[in-house]
Biotite code that builds the C-alpha atoms (Angstrom):
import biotite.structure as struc

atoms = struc.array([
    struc.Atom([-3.497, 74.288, 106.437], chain_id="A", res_id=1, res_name="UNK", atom_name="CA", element="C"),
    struc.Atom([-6.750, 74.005, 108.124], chain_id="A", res_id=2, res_name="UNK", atom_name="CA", element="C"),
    struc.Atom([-6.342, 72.857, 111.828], chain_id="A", res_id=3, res_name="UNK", atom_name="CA", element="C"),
    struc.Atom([-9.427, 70.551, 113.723], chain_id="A", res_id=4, res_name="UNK", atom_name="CA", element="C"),
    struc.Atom([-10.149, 70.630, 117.414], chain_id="A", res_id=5, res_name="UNK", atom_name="CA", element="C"),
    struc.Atom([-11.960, 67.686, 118.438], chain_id="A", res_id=6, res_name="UNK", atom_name="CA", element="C"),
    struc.Atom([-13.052, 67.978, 122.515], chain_id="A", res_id=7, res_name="UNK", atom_name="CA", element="C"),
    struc.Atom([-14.281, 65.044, 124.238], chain_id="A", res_id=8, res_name="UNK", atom_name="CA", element="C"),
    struc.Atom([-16.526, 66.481, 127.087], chain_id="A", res_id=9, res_name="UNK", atom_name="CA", element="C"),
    struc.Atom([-16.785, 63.323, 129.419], chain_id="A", res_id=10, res_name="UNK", atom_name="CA", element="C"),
    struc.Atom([-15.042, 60.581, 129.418], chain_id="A", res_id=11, res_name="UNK", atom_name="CA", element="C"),
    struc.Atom([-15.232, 57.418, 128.092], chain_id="A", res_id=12, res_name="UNK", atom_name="CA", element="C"),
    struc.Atom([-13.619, 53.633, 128.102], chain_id="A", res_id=13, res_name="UNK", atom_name="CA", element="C"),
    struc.Atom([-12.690, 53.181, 124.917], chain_id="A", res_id=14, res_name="UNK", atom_name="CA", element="C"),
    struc.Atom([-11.304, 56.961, 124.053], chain_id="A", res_id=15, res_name="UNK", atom_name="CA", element="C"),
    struc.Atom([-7.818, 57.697, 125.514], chain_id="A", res_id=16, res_name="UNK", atom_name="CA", element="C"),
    struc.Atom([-7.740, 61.353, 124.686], chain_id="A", res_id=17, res_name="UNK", atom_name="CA", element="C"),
    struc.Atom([-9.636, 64.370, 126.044], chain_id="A", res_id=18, res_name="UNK", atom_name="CA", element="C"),
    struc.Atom([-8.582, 67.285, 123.380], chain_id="A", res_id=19, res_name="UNK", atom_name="CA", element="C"),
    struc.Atom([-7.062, 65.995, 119.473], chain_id="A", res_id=20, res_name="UNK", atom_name="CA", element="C"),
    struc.Atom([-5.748, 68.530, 116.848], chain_id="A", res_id=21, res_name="UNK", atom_name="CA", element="C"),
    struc.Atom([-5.427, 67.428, 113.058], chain_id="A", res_id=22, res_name="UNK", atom_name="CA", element="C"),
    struc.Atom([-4.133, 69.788, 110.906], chain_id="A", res_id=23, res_name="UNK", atom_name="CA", element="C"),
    struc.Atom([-5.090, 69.388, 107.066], chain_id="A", res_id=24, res_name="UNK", atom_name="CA", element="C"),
    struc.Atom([-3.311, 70.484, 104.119], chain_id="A", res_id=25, res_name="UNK", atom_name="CA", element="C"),
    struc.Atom([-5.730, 72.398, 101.834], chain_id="A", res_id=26, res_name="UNK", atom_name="CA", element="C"),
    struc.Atom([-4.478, 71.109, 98.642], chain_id="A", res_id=27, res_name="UNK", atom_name="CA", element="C"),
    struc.Atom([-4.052, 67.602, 98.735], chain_id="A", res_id=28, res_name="UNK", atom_name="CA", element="C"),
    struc.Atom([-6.983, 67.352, 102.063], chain_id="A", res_id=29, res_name="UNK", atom_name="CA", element="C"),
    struc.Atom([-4.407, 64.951, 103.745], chain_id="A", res_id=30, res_name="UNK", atom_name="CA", element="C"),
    struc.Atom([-3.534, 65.418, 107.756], chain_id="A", res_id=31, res_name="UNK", atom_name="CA", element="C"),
    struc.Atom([0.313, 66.510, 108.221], chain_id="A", res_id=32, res_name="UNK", atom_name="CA", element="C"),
    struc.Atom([0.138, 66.728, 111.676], chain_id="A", res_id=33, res_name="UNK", atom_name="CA", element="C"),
    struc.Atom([-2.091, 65.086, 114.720], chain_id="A", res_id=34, res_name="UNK", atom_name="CA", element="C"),
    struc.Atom([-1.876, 65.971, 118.390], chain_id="A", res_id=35, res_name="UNK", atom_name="CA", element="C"),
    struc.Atom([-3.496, 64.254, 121.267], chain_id="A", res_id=36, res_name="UNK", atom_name="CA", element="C"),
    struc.Atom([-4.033, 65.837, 124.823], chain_id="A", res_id=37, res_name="UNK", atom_name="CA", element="C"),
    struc.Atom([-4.764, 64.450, 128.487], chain_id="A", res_id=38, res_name="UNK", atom_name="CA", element="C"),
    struc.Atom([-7.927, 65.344, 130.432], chain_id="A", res_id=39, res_name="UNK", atom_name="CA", element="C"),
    struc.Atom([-6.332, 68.744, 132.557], chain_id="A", res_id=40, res_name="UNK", atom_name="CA", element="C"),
    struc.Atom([-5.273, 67.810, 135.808], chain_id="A", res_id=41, res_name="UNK", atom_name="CA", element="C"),
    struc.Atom([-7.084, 69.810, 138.867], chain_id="A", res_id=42, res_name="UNK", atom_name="CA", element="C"),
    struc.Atom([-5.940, 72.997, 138.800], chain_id="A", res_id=43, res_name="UNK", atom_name="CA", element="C"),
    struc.Atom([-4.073, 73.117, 135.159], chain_id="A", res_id=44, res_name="UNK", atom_name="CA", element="C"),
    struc.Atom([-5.728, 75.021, 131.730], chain_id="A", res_id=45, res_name="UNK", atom_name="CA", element="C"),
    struc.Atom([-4.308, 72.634, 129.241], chain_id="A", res_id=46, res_name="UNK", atom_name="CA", element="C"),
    struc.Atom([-3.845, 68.333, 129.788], chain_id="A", res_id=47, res_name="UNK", atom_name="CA", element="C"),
    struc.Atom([-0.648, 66.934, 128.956], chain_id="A", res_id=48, res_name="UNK", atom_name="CA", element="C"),
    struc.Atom([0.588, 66.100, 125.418], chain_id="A", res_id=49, res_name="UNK", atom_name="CA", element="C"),
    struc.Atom([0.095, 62.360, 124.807], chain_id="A", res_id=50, res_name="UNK", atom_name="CA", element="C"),
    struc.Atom([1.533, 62.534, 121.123], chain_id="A", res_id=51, res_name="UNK", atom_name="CA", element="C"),
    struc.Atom([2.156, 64.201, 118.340], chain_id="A", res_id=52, res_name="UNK", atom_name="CA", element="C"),
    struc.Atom([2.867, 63.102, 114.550], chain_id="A", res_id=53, res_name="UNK", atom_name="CA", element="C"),
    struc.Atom([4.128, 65.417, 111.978], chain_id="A", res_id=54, res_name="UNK", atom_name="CA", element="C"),
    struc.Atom([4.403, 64.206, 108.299], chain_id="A", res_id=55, res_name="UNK", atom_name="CA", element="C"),
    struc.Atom([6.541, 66.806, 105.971], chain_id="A", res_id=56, res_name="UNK", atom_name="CA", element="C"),
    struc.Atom([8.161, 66.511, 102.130], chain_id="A", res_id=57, res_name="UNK", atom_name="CA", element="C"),
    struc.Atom([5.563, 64.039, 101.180], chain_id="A", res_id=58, res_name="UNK", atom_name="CA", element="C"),
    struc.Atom([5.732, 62.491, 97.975], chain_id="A", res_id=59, res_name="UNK", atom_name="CA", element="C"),
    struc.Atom([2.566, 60.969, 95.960], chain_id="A", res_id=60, res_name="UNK", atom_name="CA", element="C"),
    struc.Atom([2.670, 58.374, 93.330], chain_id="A", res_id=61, res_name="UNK", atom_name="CA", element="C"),
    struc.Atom([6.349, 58.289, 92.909], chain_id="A", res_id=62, res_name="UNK", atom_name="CA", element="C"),
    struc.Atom([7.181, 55.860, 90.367], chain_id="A", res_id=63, res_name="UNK", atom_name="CA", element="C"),
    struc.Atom([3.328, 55.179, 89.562], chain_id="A", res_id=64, res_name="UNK", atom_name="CA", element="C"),
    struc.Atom([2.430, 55.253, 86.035], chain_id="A", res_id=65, res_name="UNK", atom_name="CA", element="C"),
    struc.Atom([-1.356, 56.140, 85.474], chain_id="A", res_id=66, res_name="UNK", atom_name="CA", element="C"),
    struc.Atom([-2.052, 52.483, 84.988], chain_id="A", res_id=67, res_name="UNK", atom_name="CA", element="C"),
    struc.Atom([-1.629, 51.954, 88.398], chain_id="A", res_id=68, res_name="UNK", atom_name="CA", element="C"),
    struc.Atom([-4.796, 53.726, 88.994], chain_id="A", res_id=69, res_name="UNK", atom_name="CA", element="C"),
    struc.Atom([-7.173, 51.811, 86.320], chain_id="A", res_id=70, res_name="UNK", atom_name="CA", element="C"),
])
């Protein structure tokens, strides 16, 4: 897995999170996991978690013949 830090330095109207992690599976380059983070509050290191997806045992294709794909 290789794991993305996107930092927003200032904010802005239309973007909701200050700090996003994607984590990307090297084999199939698909994200398996996203994380979004609050500005920090005065005082705090790290902003609070906003969400968080996680996508395990995925399956491709399943019952897709290789016509599908022509």
């Amino acid at each position: 897995t290789t794991r993305y830090e996107l930092l927003a330095r200032r904010a802005h109207a239309h973007r909701y999170a200050h700090r996003v992690l994607v984590y990307v599976d090297k084999e199939t380059k698909l994200p398996i996991r996203f994380e979004a983070y609050d500005a920090p509050k005065p005082g705090a290191t790290a902003g609070e978690l906003l969400e968080a997806y996680s996508y395990t045992n995925l399956k491709f294709n399943v019952g897709l013949g290789d016509s599908a794909f022509e």
